[in-house]
C-alpha positions in Angstrom: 77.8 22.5 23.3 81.2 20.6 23.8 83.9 21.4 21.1 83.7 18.3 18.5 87.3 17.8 19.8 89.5 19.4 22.3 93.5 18.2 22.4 95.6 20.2 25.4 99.1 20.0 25.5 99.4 16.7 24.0 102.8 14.4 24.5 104.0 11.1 22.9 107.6 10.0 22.8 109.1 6.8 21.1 112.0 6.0 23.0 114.0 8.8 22.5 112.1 10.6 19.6 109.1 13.1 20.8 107.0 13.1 17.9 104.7 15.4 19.8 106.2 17.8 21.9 103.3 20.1 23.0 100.0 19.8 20.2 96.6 21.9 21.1 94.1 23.1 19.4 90.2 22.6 19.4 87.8 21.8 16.3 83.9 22.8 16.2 80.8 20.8 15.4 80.3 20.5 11.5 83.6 22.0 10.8 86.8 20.6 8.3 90.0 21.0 10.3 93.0 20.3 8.7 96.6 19.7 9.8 99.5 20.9 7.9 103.0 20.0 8.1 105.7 17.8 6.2 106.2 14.1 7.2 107.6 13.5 10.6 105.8 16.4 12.0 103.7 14.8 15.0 100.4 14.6 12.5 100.1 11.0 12.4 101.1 10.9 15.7 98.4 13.7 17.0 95.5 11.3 15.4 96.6 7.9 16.6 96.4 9.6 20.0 92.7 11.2 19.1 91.6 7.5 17.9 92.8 5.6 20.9 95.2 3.7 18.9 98.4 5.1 21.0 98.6 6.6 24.2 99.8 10.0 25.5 102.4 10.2 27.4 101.0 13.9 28.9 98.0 16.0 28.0 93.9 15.9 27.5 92.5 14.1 24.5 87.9 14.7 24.3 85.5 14.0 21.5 81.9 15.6 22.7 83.1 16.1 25.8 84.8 12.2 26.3 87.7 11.7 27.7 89.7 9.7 24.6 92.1 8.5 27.4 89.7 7.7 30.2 86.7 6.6 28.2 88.2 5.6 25.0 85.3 2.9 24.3 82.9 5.3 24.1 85.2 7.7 21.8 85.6 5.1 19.2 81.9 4.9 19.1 81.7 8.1 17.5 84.3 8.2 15.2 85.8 7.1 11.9 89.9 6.6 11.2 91.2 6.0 7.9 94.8 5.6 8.3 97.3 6.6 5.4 98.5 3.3 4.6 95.2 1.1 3.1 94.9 -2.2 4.5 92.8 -4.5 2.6 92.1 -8.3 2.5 92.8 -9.4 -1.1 90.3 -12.2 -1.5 87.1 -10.4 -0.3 85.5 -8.4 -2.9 85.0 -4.5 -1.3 81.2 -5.1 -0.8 82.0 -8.6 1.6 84.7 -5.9 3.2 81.7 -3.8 3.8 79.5 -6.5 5.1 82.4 -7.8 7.5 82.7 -3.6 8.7 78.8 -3.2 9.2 78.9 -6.8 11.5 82.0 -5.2 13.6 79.4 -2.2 14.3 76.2 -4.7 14.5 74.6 -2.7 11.8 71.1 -4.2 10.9 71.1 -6.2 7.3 68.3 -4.2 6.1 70.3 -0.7 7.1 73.6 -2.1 6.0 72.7 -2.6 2.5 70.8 0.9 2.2 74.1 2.7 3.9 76.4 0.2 1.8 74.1 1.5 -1.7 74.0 4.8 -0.4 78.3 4.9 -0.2 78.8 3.1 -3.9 76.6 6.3 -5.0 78.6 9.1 -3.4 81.9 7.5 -3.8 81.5 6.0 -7.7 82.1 2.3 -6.6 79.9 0.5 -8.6 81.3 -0.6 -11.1 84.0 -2.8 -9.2 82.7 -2.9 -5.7 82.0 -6.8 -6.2 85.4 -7.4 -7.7 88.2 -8.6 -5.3 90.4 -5.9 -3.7 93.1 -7.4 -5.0 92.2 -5.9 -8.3 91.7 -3.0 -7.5 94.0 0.5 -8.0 95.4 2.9 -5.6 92.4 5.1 -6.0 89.6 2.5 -5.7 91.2 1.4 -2.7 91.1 4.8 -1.0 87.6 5.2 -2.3 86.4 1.6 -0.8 88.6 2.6 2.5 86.8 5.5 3.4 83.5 4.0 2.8 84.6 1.4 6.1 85.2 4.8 8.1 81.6 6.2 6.6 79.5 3.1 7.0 78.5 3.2 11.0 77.3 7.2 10.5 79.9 9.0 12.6 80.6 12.0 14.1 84.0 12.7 13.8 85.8 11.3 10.7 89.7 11.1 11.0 91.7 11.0 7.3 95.5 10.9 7.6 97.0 12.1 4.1 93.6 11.3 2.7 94.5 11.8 -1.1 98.5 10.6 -1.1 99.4 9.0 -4.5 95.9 9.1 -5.7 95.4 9.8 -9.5 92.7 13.3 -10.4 90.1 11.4 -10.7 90.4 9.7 -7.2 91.6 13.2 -5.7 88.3 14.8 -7.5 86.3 12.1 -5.6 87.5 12.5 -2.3 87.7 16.2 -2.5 83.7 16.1 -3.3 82.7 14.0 -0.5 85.3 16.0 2.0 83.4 18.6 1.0 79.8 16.8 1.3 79.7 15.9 5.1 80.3 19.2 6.9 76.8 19.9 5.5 75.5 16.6 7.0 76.9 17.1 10.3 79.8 15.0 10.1 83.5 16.8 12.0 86.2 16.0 9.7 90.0 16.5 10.6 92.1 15.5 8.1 95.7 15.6 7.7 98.0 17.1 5.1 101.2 18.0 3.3 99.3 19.3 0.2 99.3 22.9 0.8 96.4 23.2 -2.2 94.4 20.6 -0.8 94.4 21.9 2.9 93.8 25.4 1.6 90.8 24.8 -0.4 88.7 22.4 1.4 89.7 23.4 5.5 87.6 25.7 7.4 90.1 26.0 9.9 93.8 24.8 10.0 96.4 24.1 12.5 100.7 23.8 10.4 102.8 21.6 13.0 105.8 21.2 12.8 108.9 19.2 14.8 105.5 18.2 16.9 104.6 21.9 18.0 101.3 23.4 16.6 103.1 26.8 15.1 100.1 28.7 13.7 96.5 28.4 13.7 93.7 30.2 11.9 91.7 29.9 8.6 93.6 29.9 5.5 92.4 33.4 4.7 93.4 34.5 8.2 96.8 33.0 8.4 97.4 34.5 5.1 96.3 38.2 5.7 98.5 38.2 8.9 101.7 38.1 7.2 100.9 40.1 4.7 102.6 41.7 1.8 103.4 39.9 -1.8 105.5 37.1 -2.4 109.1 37.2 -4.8 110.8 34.2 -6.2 114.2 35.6 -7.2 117.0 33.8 -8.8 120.1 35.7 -9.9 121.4 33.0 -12.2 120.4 29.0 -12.4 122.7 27.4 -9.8 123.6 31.5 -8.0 126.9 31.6 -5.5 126.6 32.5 -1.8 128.0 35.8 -2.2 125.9 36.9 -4.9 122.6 35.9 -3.2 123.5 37.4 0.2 125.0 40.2 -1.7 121.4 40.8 -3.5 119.8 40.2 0.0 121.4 43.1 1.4 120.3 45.3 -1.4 117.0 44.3 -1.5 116.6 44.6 2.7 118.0 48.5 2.2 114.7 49.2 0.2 112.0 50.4 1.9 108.9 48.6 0.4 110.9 45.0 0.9 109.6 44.1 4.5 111.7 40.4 4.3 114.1 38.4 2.1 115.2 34.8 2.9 118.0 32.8 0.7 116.4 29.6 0.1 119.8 27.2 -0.3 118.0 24.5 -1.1 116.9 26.0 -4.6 120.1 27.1 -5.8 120.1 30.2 -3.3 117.1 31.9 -4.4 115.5 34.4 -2.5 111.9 34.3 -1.1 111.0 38.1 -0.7 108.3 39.9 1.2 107.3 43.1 -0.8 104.6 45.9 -0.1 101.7 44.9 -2.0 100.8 47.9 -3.4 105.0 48.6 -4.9 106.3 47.7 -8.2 108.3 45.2 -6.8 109.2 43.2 -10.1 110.2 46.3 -11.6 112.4 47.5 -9.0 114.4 44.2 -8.3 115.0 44.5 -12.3 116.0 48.0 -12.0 118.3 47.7 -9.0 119.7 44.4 -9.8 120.6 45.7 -13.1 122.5 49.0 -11.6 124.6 46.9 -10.0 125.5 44.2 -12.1 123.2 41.1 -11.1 121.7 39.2 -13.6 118.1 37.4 -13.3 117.6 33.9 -14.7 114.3 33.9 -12.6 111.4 36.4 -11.2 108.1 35.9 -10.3 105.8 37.3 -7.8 102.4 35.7 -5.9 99.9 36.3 -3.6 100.9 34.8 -0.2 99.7 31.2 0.3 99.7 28.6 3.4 103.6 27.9 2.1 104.7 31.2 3.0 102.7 31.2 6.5 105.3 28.5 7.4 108.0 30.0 5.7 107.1 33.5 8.3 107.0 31.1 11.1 110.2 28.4 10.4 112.8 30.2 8.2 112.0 27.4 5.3 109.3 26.2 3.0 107.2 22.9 3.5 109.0 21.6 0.7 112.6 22.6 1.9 110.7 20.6 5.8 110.0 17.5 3.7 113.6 17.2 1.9 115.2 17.3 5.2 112.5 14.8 6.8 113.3 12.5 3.7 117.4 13.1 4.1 117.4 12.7 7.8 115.6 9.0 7.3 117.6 7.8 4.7 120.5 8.9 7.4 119.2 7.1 9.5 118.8 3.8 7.6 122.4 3.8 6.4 123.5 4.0 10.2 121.3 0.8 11.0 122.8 -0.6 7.5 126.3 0.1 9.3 125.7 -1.1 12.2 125.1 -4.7 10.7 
């Protein structure tokens, strides 16, 4: 059986800016793959290029065994895109928005109505599904949007940042039906920067980042491979340089800490790798303390999907989406110059 999809050292450039630099990876039949990375990673990117909505500049792109790029027709047949940003028409109410989606896909009246009931059920619509969109919140909007992608039954259903800005509620929804159609058949990839979200509901995931697929695995897998226990230190609130590289280097002379990394972006804490089975809270206190370094802050966790691209880039997701953000607004007051 063909892979559900199959991406090989994808490309795209924009001008001068490669969004994807070189993106592969392959997702099963029946399986939830997600993709995990900050904004400006190549994720959006990587699924415009999967829905035939941009095209590559290098690489192989197949759904079932479909060239995406030389057959893209019958690619769109078989899947579902839900984009990030929603894009509804006000003055329809979201069951005419379903009626116009099921004509697009010439779905029967009869089977149109059953699949349009059948969607209000598993996504909660129905109390407002007859009200104009216009109406409606950020959540009912997601809800109603990835009922379009649902309605025509397909394979391969493609959710960028499905759950971005969504209230519980609306995240509890969509977590329920993400978790629904792997057991009906249904391939979902999704895309991500919620590290919770990726790592509870993902069979599989791929982190990209600067448009390069840097580790691959399930969440447990990825996780297990860099082993040891995670250490948040911080020597005082807002520490100086010298203090948190001089703590570094005492903590790197002992033998159960396998890593430390100063983290300048949260006051130069330290992100610590410790042996799992040390005392490693206790010793940081007790060392600290012989030589003179106060603790405002200490805590210690199990290692999680953050620290798998901590390992692999030197920073934290969060630290990636802080620069993303910075190096936009840069960008916008140069154009603001310019004028």
């Amino acid at each position: 059986m063909a892979p559900a999809v199959l991406i090989k050292n994808l490309r795209k450039s924009y001008g001068k800016v490669e969004a994807v630099k070189n993106v592969s990876f392959q997702v099963e039949p029946g399986e939830l793959f997600g993709l995990l990375g900050p904004n400006g990673a190549g994720k959006s990117t990587t699924m415009r290029c999967l829905c035939t909505l941009a095209k590559p500049d290098a690489g192989d792109i197949e759904v079932s065994g479909i060239s995406a790029i030389a057959q893209p027709k019958q690619v769109r047949r078989r899947l579902g895109y839900v984009a990030q940003e929603v894009a509804l028409d006000k003055v329809l109410t979201g069951r005419e928005l379903l009626e116009l989606q099921g004509a697009l896909y010439h779905l029967p009246s009869p089977l149109l109505g059953d699949r349009i009931a059948a969607l209000t059920d598993l996504l909660d619509m129905k109390g407002w599904l007859d009200q104009k969109t216009g109406t409606y919140s950020g959540g009912m909007k997601r809800r109603l949007d990835l009922a379009s992608g649902l309605l025509h039954r397909p394979d391969l259903l493609v959710l960028d940042e499905p759950t971005v800005g969504l209230d519980i509620e609306s995240r509890q929804v969509v977590w329920d039906l993400l978790r629904e159609l792997p057991k009906q058949g249904t391939t979902v990839i999704m895309s991500s920067h919620y590290l919770e979200e990726v790592d509870v509901l993902a069979n599989r995931v791929a982190i990209i980042d600067r448009g390069e697929v840097i580790a691959e695995g399930t969440p447990d897998a990825l996780k297990k491979e860099i082993g040891g226990d995670r250490i948040t230190l911080r020597i005082r609130e807002f520490t100086p340089t010298d203090e948190a590289h001089q703590a570094k280097v005492l903590l790197l002379d002992q033998p159960w800490v396998q890593d430390a990394i100063i983290n300048a972006a949260q006051g130069n804490s330290l992100n610590l790798v410790v042996d799992s089975n040390s005392d490693g809270l206790g010793q940081i206190q007790t060392l600290l303390s012989s030589n003179r370094l106060p603790i405002f802050g200490l805590s210690q966790s199990r290692p999680s999907l953050d620290d798998v691209y901590l390992a692999a880039t030197g920073k934290t997701l969060n630290d990636a989406e802080l620069a993303a953000v910075g190096t936009r607004d840069l960008k916008k007051e140069k154009k603001q110059t310019m004028r």
